[in-house]
Biotite code that builds the C-alpha atoms (Angstrom):
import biotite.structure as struc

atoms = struc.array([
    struc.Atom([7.235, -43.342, 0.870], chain_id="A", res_id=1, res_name="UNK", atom_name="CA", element="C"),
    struc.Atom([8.268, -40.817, -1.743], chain_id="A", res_id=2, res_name="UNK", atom_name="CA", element="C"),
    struc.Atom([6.512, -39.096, -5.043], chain_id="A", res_id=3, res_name="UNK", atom_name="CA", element="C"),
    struc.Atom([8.135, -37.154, -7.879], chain_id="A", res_id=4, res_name="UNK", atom_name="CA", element="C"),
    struc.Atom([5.288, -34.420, -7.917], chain_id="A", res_id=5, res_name="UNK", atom_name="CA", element="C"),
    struc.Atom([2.860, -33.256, -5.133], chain_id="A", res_id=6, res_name="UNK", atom_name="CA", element="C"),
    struc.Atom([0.163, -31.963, -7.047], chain_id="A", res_id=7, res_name="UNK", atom_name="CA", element="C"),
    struc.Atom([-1.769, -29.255, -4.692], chain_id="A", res_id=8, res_name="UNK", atom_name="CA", element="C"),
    struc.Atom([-5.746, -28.005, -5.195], chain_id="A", res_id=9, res_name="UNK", atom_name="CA", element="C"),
    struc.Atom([-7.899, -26.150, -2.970], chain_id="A", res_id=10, res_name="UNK", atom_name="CA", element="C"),
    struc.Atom([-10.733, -27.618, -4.126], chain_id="A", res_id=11, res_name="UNK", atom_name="CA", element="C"),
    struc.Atom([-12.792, -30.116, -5.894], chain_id="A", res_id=12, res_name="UNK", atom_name="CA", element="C"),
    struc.Atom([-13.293, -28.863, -9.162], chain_id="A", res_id=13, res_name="UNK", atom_name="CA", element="C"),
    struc.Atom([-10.112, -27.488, -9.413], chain_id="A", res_id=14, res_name="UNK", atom_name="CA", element="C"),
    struc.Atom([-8.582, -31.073, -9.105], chain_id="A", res_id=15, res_name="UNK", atom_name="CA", element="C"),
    struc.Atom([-11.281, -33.505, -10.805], chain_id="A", res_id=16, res_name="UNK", atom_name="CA", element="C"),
    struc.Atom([-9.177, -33.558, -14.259], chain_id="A", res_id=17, res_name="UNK", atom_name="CA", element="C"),
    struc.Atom([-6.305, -34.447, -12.772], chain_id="A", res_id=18, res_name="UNK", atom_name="CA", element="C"),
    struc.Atom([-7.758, -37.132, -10.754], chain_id="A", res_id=19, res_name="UNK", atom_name="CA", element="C"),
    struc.Atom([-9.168, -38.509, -13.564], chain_id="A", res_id=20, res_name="UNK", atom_name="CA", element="C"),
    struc.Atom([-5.862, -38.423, -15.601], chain_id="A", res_id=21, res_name="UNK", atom_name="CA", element="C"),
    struc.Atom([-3.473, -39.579, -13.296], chain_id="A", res_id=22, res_name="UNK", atom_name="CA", element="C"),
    struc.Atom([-5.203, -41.951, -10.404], chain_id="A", res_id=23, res_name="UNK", atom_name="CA", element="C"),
    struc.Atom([-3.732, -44.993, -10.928], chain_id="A", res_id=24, res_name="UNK", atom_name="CA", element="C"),
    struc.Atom([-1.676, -44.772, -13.733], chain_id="A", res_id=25, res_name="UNK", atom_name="CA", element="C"),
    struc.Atom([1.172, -42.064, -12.401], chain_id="A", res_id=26, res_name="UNK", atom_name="CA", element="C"),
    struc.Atom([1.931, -43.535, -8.849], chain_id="A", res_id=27, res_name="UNK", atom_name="CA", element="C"),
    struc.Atom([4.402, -41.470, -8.703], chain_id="A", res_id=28, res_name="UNK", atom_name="CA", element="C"),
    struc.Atom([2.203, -38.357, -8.548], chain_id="A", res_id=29, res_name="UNK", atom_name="CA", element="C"),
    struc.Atom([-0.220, -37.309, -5.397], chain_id="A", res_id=30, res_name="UNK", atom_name="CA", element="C"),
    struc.Atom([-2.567, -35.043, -5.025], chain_id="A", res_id=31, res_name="UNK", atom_name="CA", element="C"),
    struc.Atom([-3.919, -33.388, -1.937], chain_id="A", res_id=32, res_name="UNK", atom_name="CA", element="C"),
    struc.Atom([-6.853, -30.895, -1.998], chain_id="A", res_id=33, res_name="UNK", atom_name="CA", element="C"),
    struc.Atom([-5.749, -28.574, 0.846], chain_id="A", res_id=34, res_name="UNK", atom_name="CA", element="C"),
    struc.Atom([-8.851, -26.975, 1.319], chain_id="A", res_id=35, res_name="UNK", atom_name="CA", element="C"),
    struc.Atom([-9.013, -23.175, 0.959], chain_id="A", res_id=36, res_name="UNK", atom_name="CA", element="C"),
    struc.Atom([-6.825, -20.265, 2.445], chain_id="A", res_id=37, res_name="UNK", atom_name="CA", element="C"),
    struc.Atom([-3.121, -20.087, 3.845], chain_id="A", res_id=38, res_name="UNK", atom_name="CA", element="C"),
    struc.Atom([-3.793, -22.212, 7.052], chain_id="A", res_id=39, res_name="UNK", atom_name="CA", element="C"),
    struc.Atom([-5.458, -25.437, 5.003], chain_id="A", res_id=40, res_name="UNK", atom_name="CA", element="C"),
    struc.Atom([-3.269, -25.164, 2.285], chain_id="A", res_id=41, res_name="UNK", atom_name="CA", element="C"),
    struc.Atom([0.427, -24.911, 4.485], chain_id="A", res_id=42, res_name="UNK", atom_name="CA", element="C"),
    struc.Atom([-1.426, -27.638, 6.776], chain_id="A", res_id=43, res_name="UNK", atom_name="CA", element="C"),
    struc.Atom([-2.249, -30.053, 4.144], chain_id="A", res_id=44, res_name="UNK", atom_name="CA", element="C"),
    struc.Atom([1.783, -29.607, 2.820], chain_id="A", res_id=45, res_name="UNK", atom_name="CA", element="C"),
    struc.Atom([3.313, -29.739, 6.255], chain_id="A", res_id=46, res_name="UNK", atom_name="CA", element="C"),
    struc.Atom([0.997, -33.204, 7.111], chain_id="A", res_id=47, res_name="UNK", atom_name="CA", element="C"),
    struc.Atom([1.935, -34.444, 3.773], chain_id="A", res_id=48, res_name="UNK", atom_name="CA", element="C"),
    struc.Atom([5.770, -33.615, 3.903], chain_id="A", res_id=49, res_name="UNK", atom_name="CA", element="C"),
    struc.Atom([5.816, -35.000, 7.282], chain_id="A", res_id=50, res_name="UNK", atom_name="CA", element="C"),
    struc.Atom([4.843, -38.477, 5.968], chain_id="A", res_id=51, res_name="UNK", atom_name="CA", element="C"),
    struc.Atom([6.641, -38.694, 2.707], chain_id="A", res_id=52, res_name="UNK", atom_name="CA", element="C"),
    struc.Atom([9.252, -36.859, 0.312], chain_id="A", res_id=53, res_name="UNK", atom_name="CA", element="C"),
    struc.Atom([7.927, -35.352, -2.618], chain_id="A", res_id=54, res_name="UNK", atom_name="CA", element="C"),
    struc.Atom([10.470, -34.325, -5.640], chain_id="A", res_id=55, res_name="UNK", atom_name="CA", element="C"),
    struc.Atom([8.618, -31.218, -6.427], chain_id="A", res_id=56, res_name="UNK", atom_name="CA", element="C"),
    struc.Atom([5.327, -29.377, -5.468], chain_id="A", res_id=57, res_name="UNK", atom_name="CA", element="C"),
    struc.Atom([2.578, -27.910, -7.916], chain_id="A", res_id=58, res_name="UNK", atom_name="CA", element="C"),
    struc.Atom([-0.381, -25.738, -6.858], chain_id="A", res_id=59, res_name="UNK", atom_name="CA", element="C"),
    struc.Atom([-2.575, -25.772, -9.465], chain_id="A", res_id=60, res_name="UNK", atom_name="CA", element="C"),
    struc.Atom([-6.067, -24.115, -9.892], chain_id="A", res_id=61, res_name="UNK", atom_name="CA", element="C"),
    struc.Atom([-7.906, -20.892, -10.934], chain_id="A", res_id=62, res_name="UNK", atom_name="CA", element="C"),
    struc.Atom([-7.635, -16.901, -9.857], chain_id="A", res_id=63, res_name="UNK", atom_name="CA", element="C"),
    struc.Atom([-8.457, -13.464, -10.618], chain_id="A", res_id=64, res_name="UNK", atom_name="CA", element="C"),
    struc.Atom([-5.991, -11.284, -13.003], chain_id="A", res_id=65, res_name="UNK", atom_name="CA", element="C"),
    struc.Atom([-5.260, -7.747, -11.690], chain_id="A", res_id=66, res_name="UNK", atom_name="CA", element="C"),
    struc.Atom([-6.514, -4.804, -13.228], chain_id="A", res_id=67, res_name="UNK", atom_name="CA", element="C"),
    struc.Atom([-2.965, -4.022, -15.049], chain_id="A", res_id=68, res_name="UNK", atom_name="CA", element="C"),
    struc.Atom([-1.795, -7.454, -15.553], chain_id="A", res_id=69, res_name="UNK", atom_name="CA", element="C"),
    struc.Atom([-2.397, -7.473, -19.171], chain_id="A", res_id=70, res_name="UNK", atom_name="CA", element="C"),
    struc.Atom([-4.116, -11.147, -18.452], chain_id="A", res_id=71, res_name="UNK", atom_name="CA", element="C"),
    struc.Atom([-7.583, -12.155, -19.928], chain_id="A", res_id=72, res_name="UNK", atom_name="CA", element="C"),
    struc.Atom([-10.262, -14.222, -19.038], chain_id="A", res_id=73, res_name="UNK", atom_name="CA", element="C"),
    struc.Atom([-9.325, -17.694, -19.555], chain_id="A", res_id=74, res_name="UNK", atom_name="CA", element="C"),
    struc.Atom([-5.459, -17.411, -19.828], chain_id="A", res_id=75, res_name="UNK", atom_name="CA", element="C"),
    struc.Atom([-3.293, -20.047, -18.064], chain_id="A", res_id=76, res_name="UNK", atom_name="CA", element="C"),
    struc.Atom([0.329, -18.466, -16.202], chain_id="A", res_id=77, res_name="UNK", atom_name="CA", element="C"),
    struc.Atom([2.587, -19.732, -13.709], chain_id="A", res_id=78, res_name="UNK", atom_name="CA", element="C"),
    struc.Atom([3.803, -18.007, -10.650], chain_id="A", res_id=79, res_name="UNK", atom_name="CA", element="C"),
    struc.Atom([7.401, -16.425, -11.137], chain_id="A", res_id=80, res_name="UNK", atom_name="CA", element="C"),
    struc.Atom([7.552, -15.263, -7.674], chain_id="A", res_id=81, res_name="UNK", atom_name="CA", element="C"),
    struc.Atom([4.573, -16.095, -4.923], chain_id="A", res_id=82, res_name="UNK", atom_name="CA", element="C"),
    struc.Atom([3.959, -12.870, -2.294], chain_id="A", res_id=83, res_name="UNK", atom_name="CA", element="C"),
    struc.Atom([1.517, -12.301, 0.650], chain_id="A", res_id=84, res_name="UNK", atom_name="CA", element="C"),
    struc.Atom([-0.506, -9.748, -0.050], chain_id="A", res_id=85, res_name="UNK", atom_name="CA", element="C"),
    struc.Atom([-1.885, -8.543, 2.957], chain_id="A", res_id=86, res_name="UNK", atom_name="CA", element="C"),
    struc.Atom([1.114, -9.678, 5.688], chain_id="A", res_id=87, res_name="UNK", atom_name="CA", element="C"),
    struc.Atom([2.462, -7.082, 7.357], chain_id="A", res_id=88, res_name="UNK", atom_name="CA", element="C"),
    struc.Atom([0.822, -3.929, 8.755], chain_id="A", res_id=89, res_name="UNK", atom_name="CA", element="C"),
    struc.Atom([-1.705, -0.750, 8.015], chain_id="A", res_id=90, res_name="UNK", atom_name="CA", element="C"),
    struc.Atom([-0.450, 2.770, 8.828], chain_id="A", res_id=91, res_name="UNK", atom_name="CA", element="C"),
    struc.Atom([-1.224, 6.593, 8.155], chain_id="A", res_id=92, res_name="UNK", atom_name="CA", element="C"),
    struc.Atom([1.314, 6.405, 5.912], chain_id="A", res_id=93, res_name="UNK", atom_name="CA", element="C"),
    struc.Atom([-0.172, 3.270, 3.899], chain_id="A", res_id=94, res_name="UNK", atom_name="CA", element="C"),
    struc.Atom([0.510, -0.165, 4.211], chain_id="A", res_id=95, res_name="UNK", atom_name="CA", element="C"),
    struc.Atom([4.058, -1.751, 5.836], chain_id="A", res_id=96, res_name="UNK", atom_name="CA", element="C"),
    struc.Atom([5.038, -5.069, 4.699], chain_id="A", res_id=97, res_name="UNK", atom_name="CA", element="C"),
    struc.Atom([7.105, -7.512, 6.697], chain_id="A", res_id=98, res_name="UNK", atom_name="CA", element="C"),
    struc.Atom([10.897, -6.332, 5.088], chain_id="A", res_id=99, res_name="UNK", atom_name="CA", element="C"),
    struc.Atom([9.380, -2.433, 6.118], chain_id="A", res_id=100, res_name="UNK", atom_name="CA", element="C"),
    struc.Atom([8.511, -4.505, 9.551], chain_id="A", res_id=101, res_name="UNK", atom_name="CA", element="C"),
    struc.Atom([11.914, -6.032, 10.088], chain_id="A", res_id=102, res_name="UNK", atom_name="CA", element="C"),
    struc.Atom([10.182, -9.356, 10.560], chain_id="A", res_id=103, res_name="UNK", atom_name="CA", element="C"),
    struc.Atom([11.714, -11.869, 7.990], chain_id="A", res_id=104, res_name="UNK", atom_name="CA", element="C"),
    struc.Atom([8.662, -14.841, 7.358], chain_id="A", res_id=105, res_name="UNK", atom_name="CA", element="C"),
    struc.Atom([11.683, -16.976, 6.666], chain_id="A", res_id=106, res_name="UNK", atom_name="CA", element="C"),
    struc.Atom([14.918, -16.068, 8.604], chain_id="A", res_id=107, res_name="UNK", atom_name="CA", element="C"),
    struc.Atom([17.526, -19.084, 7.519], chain_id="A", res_id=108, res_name="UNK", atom_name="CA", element="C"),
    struc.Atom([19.698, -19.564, 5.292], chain_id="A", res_id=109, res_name="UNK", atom_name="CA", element="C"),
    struc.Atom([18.244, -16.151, 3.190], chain_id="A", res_id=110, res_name="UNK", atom_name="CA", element="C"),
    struc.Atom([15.814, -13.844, 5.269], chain_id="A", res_id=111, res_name="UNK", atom_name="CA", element="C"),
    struc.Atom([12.734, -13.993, 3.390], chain_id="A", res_id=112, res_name="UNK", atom_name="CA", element="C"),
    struc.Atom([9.857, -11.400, 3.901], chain_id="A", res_id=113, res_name="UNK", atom_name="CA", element="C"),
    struc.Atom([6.388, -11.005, 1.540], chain_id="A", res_id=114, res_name="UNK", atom_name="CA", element="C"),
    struc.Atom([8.031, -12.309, -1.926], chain_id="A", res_id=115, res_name="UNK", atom_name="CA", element="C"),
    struc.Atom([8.496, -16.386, -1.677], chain_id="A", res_id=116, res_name="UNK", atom_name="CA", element="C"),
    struc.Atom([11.083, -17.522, -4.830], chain_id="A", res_id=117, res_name="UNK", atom_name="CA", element="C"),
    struc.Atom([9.841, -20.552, -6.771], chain_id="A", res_id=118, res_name="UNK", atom_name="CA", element="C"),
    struc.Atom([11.439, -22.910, -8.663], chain_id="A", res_id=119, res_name="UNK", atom_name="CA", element="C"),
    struc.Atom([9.386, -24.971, -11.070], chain_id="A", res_id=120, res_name="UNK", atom_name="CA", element="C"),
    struc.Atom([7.194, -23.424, -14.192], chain_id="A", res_id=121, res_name="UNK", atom_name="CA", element="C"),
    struc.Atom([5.363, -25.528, -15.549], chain_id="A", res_id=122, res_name="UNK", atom_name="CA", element="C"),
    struc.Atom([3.607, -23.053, -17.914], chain_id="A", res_id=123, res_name="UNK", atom_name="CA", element="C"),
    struc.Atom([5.788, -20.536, -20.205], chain_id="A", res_id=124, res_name="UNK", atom_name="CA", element="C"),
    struc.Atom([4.050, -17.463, -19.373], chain_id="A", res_id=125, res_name="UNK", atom_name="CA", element="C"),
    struc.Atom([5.376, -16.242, -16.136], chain_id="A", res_id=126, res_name="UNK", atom_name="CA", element="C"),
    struc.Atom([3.952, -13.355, -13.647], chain_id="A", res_id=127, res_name="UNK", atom_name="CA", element="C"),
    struc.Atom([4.013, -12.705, -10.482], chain_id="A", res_id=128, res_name="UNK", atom_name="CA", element="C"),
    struc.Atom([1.291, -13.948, -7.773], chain_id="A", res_id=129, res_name="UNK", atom_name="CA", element="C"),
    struc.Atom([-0.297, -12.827, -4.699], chain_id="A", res_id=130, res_name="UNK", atom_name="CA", element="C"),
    struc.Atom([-1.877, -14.789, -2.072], chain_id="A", res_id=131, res_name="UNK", atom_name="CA", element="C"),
    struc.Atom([-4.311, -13.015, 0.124], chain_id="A", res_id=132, res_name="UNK", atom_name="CA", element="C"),
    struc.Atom([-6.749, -14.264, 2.985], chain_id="A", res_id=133, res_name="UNK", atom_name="CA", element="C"),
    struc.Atom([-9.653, -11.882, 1.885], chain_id="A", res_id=134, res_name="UNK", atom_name="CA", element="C"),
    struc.Atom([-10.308, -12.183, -2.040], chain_id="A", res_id=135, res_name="UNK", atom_name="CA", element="C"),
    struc.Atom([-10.641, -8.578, -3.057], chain_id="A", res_id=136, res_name="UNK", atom_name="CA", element="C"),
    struc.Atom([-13.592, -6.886, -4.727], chain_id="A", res_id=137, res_name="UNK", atom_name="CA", element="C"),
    struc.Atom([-12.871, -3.634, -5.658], chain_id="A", res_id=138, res_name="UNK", atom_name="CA", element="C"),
    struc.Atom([-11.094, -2.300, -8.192], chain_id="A", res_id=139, res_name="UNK", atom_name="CA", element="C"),
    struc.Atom([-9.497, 0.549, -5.916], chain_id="A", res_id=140, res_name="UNK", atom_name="CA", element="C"),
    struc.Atom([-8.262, -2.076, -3.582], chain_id="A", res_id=141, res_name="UNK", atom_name="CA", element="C"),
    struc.Atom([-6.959, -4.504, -6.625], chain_id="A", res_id=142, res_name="UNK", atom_name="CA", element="C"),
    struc.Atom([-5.200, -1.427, -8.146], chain_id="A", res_id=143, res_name="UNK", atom_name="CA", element="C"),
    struc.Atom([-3.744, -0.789, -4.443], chain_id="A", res_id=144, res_name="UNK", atom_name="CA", element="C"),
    struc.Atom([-2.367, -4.336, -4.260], chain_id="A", res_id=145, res_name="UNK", atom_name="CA", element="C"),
    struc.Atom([-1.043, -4.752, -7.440], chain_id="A", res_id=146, res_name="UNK", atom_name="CA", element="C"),
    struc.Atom([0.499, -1.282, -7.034], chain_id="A", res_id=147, res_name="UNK", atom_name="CA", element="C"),
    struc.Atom([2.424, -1.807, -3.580], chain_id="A", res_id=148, res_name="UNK", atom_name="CA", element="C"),
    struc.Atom([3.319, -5.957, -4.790], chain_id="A", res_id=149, res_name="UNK", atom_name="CA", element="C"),
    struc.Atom([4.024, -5.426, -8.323], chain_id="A", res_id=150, res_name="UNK", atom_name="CA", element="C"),
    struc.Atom([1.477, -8.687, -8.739], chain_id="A", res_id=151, res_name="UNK", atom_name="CA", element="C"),
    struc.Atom([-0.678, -9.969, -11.567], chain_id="A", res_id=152, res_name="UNK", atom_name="CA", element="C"),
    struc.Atom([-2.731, -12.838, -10.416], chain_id="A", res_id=153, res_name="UNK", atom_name="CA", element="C"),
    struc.Atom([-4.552, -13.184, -6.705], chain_id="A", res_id=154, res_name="UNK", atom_name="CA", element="C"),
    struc.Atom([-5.457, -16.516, -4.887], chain_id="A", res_id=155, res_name="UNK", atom_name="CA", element="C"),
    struc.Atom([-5.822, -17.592, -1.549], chain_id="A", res_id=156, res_name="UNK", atom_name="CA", element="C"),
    struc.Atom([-3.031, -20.537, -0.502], chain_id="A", res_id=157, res_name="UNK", atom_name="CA", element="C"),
    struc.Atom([0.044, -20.082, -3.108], chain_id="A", res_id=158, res_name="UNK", atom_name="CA", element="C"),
    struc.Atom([2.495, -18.042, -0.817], chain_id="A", res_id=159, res_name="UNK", atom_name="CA", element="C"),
    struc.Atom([1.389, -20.497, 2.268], chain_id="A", res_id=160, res_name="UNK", atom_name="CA", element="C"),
    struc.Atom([2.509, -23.799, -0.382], chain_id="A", res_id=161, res_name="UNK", atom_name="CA", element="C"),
    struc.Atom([5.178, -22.385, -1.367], chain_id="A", res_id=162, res_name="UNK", atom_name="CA", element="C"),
    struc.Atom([6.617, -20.860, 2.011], chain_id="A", res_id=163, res_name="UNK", atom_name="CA", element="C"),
    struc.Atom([6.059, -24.388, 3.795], chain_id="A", res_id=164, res_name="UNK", atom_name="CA", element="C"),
    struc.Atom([8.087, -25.698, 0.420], chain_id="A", res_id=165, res_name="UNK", atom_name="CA", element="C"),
    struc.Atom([11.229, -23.452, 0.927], chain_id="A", res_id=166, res_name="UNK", atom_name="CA", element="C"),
    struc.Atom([11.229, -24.816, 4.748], chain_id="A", res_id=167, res_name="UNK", atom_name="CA", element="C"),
    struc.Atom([11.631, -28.373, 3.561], chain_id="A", res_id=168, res_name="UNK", atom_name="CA", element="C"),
    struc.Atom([13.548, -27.466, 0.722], chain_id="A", res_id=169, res_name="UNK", atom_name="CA", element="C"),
    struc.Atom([10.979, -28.753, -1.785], chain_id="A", res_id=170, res_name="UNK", atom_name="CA", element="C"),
    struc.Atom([10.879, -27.048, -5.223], chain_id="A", res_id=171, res_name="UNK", atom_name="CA", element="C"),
    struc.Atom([7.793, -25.236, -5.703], chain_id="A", res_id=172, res_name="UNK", atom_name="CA", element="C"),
    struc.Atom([5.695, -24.076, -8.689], chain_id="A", res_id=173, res_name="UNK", atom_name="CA", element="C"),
    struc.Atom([2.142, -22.989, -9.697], chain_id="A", res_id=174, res_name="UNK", atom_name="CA", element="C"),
    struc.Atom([-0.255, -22.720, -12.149], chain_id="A", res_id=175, res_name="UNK", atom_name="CA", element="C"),
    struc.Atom([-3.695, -20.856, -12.526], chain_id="A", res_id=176, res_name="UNK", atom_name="CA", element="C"),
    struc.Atom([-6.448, -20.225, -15.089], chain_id="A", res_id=177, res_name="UNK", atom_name="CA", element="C"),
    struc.Atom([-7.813, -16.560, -14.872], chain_id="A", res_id=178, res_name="UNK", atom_name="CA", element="C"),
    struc.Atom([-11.225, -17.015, -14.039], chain_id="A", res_id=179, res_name="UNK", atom_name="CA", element="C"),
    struc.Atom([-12.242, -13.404, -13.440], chain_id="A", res_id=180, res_name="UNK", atom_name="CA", element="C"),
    struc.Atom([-10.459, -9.463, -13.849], chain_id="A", res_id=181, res_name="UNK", atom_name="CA", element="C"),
    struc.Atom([-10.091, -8.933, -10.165], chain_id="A", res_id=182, res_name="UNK", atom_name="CA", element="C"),
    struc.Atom([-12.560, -5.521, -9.932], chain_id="A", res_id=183, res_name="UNK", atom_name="CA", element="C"),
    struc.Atom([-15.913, -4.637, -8.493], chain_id="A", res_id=184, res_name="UNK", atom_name="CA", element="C"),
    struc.Atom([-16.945, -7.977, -7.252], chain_id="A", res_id=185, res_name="UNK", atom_name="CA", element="C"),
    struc.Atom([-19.580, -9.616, -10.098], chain_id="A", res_id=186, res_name="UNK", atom_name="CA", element="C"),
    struc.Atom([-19.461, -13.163, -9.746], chain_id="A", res_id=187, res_name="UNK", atom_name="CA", element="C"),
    struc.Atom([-21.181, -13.102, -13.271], chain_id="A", res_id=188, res_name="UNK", atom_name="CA", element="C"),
    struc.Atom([-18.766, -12.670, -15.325], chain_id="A", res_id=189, res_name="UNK", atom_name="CA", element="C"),
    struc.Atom([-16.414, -15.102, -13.647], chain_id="A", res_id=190, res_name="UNK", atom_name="CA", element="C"),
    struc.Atom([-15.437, -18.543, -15.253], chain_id="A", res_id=191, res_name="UNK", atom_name="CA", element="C"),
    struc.Atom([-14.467, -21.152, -12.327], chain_id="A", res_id=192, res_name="UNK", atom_name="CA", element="C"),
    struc.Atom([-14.945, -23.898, -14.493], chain_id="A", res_id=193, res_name="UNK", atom_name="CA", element="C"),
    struc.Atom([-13.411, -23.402, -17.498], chain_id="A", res_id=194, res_name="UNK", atom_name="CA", element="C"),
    struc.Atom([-10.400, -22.212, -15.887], chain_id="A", res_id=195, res_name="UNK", atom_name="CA", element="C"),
    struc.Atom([-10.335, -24.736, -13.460], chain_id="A", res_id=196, res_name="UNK", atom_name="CA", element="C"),
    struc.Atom([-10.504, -26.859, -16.837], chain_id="A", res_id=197, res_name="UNK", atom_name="CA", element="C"),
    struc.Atom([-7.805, -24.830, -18.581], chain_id="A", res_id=198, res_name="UNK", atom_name="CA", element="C"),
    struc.Atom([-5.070, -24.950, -15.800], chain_id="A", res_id=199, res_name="UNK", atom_name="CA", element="C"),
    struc.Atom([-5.928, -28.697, -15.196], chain_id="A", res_id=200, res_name="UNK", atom_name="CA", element="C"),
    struc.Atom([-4.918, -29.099, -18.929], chain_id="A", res_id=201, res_name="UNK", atom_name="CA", element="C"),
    struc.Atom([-1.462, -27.027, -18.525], chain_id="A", res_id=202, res_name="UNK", atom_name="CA", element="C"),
    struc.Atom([-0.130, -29.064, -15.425], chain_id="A", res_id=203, res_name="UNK", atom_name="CA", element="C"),
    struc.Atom([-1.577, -32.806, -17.363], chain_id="A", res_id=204, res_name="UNK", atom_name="CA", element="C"),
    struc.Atom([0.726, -31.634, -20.881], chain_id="A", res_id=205, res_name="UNK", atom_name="CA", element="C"),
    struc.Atom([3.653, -30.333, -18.600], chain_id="A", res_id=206, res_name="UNK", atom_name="CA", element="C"),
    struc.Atom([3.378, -34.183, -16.725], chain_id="A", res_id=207, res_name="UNK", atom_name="CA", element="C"),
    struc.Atom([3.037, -35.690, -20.101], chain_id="A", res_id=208, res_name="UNK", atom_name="CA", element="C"),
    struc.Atom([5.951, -33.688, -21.025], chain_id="A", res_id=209, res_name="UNK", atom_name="CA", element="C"),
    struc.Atom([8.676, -34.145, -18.561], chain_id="A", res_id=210, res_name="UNK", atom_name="CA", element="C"),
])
């Protein structure tokens, strides 16, 4: 069995539109919700790859815009580059990441370290992502990661994707809606939905489009 486009959600109602598109009338498209963080989401790819080919993967769903990032509320971007945020190691000196480390996440054919390379961009605004296993919710820790990684938008499962998608030699891409500035944690002023909604609505037009 093979698809054109692995379509990848973490959730639900980050993958309800898309359902609702495309079951049934794009068999060539799949969608997996991976569940949420690094582990489900590079699970749910691995189990998935190991059963069928796939042409190309997209993450799509929502996540919080750094301080600096220039990004509002409710914009939609793709992931130039995806990075782990928080792999490596703490020190005196601040943190180490895995190139500091000398401990490549990917050794063959190119070492790679924190920064994963993707491939497909669905969206034409591109920044750089982060993928971290605890969502941060301060705005001295956001401006400390987006300092040391250079990154604009933070989820939880887009370096995992697209690491497992370099190791089969899948191209990779991703999309998010900004559903939050990531700062002092205020769940308030966040907008799952409607950038669960607007991200949905980038990947269905790029589909349409292609």
């Amino acid at each position: 069995m093979a698809v054109e486009l692995l379509l990848c959600v973490a959730t639900e109602f980050e993958g309800n539109l898309l359902r609702e598109r495309l079951d049934g009338s794009h068999p060539s498209v799949a969608i997996v919700r991976t569940g949420v963080g690094p582990v489900n989401a590079a699970h749910a790819v691995t189990l998935f790859l190991a059963q069928a080919d796939a042409g190309a993967i997209v993450v799509c769903g929502v996540g919080g815009a750094y301080p600096a990032s220039g990004l509002h509320v409710g914009d939609v971007v793709c992931a130039a580059t995806e990075g782990y945020g928080d792999l490596g190691a703490t020190s005196p000196s601040g943190f180490l990441d895995m190139k500091t480390l000398g401990f490549p996440v990917v050794e063959a054919p190119t070492p790679l370290f924190n920064v994963i390379p993707m491939q497909v961009f669905p969206v034409e605004r591109r920044v750089p992502f982060v993928t971290v296993s605890c969502c941060t919710g301060t705005e001295s820790a956001a401006r400390d990661i987006e300092q040391r990684t250079a990154g604009a938008v933070e989820s939880m499962e887009g370096a995992a994707i697209a690491h497992v998608a370099h190791l089969h030699s899948v191209p990779v891409g991703e999309v998010r809606g900004i559903s939050n500035i990531v700062t002092d944690r205020d769940t308030r002023t966040w907008k799952l939905k409607e950038a669960a909604i607007a991200s949905q609505e980038a990947v269905l037009a790029w589909i349409a489009s292609r």
